[in-house]
C-alpha positions in Angstrom: 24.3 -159.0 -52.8 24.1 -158.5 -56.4 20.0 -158.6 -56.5 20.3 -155.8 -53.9 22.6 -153.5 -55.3 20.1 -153.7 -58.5 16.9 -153.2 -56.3 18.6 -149.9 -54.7 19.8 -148.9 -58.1 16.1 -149.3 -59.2 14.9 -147.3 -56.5 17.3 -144.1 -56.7 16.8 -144.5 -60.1 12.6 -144.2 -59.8 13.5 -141.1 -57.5 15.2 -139.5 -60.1 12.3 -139.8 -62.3 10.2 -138.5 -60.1 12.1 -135.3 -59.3 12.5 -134.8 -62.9 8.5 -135.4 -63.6 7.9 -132.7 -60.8 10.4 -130.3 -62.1 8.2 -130.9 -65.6 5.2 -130.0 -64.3 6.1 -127.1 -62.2 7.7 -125.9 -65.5 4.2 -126.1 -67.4 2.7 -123.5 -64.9 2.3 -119.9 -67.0 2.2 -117.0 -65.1 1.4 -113.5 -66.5 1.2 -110.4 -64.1 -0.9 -107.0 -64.7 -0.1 -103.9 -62.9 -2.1 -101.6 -61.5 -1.8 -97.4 -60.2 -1.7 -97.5 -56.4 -4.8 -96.5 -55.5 -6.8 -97.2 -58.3 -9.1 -100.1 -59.3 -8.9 -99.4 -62.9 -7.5 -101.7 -65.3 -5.3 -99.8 -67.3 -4.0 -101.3 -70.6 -0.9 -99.1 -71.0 1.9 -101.3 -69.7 0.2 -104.2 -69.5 -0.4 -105.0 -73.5 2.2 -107.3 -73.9 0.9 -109.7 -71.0 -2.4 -109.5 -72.1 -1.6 -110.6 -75.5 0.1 -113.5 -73.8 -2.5 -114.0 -72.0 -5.1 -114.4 -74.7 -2.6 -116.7 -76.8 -2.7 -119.2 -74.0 -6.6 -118.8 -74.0 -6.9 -119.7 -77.3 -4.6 -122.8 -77.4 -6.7 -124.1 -74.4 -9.6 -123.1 -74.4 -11.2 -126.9 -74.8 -9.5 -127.6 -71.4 -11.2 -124.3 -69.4 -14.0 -125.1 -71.5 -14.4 -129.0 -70.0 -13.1 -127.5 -66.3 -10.1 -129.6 -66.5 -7.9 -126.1 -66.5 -8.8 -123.6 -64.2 -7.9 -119.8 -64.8 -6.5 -118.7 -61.5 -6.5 -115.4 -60.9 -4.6 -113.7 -57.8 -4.8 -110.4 -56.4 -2.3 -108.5 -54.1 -2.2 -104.6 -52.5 0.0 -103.7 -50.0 0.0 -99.8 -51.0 -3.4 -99.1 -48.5 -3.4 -98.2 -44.9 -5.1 -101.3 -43.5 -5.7 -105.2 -44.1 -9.2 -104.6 -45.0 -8.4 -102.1 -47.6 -5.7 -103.7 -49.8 -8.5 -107.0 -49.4 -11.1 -105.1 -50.9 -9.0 -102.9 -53.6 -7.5 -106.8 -54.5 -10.3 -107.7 -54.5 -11.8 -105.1 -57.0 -8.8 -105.8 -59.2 -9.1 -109.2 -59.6 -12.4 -108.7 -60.6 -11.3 -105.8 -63.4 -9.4 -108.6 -65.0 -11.9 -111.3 -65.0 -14.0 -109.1 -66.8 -11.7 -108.0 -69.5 -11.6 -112.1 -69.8 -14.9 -112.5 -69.6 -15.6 -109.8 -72.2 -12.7 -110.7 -74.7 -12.4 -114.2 -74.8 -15.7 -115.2 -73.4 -14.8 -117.1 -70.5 -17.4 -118.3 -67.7 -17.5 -117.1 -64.1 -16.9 -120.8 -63.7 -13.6 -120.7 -65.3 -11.7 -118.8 -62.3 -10.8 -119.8 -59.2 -9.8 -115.9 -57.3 -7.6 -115.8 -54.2 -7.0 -111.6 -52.4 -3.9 -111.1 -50.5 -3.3 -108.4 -48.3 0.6 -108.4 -48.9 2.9 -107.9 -52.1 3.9 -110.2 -54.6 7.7 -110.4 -55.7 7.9 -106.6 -54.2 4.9 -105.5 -56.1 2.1 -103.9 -54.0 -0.5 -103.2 -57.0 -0.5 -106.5 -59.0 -2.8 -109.2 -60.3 -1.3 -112.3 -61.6 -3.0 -114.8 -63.6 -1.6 -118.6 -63.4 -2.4 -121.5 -66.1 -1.5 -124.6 -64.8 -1.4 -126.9 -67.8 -1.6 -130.7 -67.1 0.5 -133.5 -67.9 -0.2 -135.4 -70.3 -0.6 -138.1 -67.3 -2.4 -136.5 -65.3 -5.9 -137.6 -64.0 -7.7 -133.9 -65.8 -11.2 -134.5 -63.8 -9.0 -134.4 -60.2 -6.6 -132.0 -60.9 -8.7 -128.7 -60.1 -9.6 -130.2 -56.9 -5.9 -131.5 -55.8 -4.9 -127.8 -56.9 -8.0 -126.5 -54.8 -6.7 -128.2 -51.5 -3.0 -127.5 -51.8 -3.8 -123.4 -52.3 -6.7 -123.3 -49.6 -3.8 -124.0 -46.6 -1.5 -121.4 -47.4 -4.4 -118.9 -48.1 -6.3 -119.3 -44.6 -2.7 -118.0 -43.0 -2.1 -115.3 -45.3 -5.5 -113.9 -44.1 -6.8 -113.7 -48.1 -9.9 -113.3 -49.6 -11.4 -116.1 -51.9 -14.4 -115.9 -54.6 -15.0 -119.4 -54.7 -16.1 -119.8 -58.2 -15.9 -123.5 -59.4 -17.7 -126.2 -59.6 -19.1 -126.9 -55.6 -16.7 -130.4 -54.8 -17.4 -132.6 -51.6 -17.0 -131.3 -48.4 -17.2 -132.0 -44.4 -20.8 -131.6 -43.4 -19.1 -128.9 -40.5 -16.2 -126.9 -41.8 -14.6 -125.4 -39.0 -14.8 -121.4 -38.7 -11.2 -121.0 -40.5 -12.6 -122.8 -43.4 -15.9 -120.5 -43.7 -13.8 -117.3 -43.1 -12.9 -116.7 -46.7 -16.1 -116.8 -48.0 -18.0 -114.7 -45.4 -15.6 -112.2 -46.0 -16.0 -112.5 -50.4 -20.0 -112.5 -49.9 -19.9 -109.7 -47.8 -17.8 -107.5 -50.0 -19.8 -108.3 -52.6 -23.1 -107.0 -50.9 -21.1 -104.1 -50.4 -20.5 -103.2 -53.6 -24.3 -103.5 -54.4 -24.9 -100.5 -52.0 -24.9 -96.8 -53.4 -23.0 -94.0 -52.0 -25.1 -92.7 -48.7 -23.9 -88.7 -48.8 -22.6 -86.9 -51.9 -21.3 -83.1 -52.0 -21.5 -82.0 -55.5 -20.9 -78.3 -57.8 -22.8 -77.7 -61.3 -19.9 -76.9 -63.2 -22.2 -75.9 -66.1 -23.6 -73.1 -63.9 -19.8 -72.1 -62.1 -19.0 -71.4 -65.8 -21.7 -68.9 -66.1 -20.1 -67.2 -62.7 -23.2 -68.7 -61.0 -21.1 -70.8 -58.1 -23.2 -73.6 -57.2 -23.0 -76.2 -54.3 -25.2 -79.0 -53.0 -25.6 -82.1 -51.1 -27.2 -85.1 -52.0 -28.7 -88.0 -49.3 -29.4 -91.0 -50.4 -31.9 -92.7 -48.4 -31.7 -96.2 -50.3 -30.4 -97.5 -53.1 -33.8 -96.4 -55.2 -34.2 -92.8 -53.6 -32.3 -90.1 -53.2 -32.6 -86.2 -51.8 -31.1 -83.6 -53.3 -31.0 -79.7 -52.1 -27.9 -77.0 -54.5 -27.7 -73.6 -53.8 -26.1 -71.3 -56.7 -25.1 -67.7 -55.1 -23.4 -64.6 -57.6 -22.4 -60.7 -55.8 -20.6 -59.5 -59.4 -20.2 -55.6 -60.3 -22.5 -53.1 -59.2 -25.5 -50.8 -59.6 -24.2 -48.5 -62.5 -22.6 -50.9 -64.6 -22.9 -54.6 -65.4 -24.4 -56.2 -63.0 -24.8 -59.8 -61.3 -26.2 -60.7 -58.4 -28.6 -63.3 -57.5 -29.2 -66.7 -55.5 -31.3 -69.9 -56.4 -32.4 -72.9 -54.0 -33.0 -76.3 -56.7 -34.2 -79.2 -54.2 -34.5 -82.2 -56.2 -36.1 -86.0 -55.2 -34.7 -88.7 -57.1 -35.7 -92.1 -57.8 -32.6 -94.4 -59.3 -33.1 -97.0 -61.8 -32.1 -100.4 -63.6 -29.5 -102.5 -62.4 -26.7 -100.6 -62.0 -28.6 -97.6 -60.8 -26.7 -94.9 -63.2 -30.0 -93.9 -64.5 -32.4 -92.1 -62.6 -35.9 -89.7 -62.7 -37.2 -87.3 -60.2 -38.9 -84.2 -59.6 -37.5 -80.9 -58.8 -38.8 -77.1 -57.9 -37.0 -73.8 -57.8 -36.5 -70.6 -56.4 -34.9 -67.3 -56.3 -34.0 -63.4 -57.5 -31.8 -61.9 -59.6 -30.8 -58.7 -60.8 -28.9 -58.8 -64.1 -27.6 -56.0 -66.7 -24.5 -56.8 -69.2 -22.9 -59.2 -67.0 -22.2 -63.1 -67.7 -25.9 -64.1 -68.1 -27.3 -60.6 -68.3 -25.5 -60.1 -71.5 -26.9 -63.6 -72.9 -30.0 -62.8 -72.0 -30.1 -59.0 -73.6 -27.2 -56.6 -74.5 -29.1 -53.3 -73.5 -31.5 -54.7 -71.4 -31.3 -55.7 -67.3 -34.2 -57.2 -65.3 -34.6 -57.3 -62.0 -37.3 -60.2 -60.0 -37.8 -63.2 -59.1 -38.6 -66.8 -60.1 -39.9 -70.0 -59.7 -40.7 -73.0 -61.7 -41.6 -77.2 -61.2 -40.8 -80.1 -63.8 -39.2 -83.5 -64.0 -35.1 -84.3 -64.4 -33.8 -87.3 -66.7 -30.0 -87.7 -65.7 -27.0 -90.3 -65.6 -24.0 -90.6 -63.3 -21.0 -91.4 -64.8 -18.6 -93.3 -62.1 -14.8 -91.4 -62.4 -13.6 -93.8 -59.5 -14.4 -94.8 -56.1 -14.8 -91.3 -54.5 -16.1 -89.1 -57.7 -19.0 -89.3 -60.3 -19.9 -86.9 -63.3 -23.6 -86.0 -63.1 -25.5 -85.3 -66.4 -28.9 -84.0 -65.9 -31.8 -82.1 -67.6 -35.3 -81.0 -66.2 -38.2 -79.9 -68.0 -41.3 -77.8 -67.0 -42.9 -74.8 -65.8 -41.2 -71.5 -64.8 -43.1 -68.3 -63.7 -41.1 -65.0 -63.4 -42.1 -61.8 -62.1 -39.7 -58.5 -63.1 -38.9 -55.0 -63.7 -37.0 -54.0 -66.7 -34.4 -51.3 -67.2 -32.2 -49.6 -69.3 -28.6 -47.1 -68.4 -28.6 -43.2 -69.4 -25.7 -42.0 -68.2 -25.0 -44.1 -64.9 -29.0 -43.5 -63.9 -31.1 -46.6 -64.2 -34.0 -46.0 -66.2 -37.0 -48.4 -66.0 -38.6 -49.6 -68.9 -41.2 -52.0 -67.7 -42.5 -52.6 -63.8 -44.5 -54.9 -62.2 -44.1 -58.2 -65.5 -44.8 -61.7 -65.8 -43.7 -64.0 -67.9 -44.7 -67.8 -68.0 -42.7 -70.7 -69.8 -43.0 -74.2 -70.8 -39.3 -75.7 -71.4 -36.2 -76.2 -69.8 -36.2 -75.6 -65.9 -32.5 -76.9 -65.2 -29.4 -78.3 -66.9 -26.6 -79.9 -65.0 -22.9 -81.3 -65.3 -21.8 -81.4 -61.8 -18.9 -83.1 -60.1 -19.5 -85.4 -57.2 -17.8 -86.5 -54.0 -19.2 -89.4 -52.8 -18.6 -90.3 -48.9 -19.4 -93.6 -47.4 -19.9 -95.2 -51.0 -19.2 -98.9 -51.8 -18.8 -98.7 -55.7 
């Protein structure tokens, strides 16, 4: 009787242990959240400075483990503030990856380092968030099977949540036929990821550098790949009248461009254009001369150098300048009392030098940035 009292006394008292170990290790998990705008994909460091510096502490006091692969970075991201389930996956998505790379950047850690799970729901009431979670081991603990353990136990929650997963570890042994539940996650990460490889297909855009000589501009831009893209603006003024100053005239500037480097920001082209004006005193007529008006038409040809600057998923800042040849042909007039008076008819004037100059803002439809 007395050697079984002691056996059950050994027993409840090995099951204390245990609970107590568990309750250890759960506590050694760190978990720092960033916040992000609903919406936006940005990662903003306003708000979130004292969790990044947190962040980066922990990096540096184990960054022998990540190094080895015994301590994997997990990075989470959750939306809830979009419309539908593919959405908040994708802007998740996108998020998760904004804070890799500040990791990546900073502290120098390896795409290897992370192992990235999207969630279509909130976290802890928070729509826009991305936590990161450093599960530190015990000193026990087997470090070469712990990533894998961790792997399986976060896979069979994840396939019911309907998440997203960049699998970015080290490739462990598998069944030679996952079923399709298993695959799902990873059909859906590649296939976001060739998505944000493609450009924008249509683009309105307006030369703000031209509405702020009162020459309103607007223009549409196709892009027939990811290497080449067509491009047609059309400026239009009607200001003041005959007598007085005077603005009126309309330009066509079709454009072909060819995109380049990686990231395709860059790009080349050729461009033409035409039109006529009829200027005295007004915006450009009075930069051009202050007694002075001239009435034709013109046409030139060159090359454009340019760079769009990505604002956010939807708008762009387009920097461009052309170069080349413009021919005009115009009369030239002067005002005596209200009466035009002509000075010169029937001129030409031929030009080597600047053909076009652009800042426009873009709207991008059907992009994938």
């Amino acid at each position: 009787m007395k050697q079984l009292q002691e056996k059950l006394l050994a027993l409840l008292l090995i099951f204390i242990l245990s609970g107590a170990t568990a309750s250890a290790q759960k506590a050694e998990d760190r978990v720092i959240t960033f916040r992000f705008l609903p919406g936006e994909e940005m990662f903003i460091l306003a708000g979130n400075e004292t969790e990044l510096e947190r962040l980066y502490g922990l990096l540096d006091h184990h960054k022998t483990e990540i190094a080895k692969g015994n301590m994997p970075v997990y990075v989470d991201g959750y939306c809830a503030s979009l419309s539908t389930t593919k959405e908040n996956l994708n802007m998740a998505f996108a998020r998760a990856n904004r804070v890799k790379s500040e990791l990546i950047i900073r502290k120098g850690l390896k795409e290897a380092d992370f192992i990235t799970a999207n969630y279509a729901r909130a976290y802890e009431d928070n729509k826009d968030i991305v936590v990161v979670t450093l599960r530190i081991p015990s000193a026990k603990a087997m470090p070469e099977k712990t990533p894998v353990k961790e792997r399986v136990k976060r896979e069979e929650p994840q396939l019911k949540q309907g998440c997203v997963e960049q699998k970015t570890e080290t490739a462990v042994e598998q069944p030679s036929e996952p079923s399709a539940a298993e695959q799902q996650p990873v059909l859906v990460s590649e296939q976001r990821i060739r998505e944000t490889e493609q450009p924008y297909r249509f683009a309105v855009r307006t030369n703000v550098l031209y509405d702020a000589f009162l020459l309103p501009t607007l223009g549409v831009e196709w892009r027939l790949n990811e290497n080449v893209g067509i491009r047609l603006d059309g400026s239009f003024s009607w200001w003041g009248g005959e007598r007085d100053k005077v603005q009126k005239m309309w330009l066509v500037n079709p454009e072909v461009r060819w995109y380049l480097l990686d990231k395709k920001h860059f790009y080349a082209g050729v461009s033409g254009s035409y039109g006529e004006y009829n200027i005295y005193k007004y915006m450009l007529g009075g930069i051009v001369s202050k007694d002075t008006g001239y009435q034709g038409k013109l046409w030139n040809a060159g090359v454009t150098l340019g760079y769009q600057l990505s604002l956010s998923r939807s708008f762009s800042l387009d920097f461009n300048l052309g170069l080349g040849y413009t021919r005009s042909e115009y009369d030239s007039f002067g005002m005596t009392d209200g009466v035009r008076v002509y000075k010169e008819r029937n001129k030409t004037k031929n030009l080597w030098g600047p053909t076009q100059a652009g800042i426009s803002l873009i709207w991008t439809i059907g992009n994938n940035k």
